[in-house]
C-alpha angles and dihedrals in degrees: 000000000000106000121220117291103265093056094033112120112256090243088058095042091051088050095049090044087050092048092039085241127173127216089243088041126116101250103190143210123272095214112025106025086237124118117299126207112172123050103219134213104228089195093031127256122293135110111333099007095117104100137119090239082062096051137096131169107222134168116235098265085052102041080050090055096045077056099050090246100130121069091209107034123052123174110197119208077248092062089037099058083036091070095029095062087043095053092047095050085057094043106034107024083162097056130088118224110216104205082169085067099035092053092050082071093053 
């Protein structure tokens, strides 16, 4: 569950700025439309990781599969960048994803 603003991660804080998010707000899932609860590091956290290109907003089920927690759900960073460009082209035309940027990470 995201937590309020002052003790929000600075990965989540720098998703919900981007998306112009409220604490209150539906953030939804990247991938289902449904709730999610957990911004997710598609390359893993680390220096320089911290990038909208890097973050994806996943439910549970979801955040569980992307970590290969799940025997019969698995989400692939594949999968993963797929949605999330996807996402981005919906939310932000205007913006110009750099997966230049996003596979140095990896």
């Amino acid at each position: 569950m995201f937590k309020n603003s002052k003790l929000m991660q600075k990965h989540t804080k720098l998703y919900f700025q981007f998306f112009g998010y409220g604490e209150q707000d539906f953030i939804p899932s990247e991938i289902s439309g449904t709730k999610a609860v957990d911004i997710h590091h598609i390359f893993g956290r680390g220096k320089d990781h911290d990038i909208i290109e890097n973050l994806i907003a996943l439910n549970r089920e979801e955040h569980q599969a992307a970590h290969k927690e799940l025997p019969h759900f698995y989400l692939s960073e594949d999968d993963l960048i797929s949605a999330h460009r996807l996402f981005m082209m919906k939310m932000a035309p205007y913006y110009r994803f750099d997966i230049e940027k996003l596979m140095r990470l990896k």
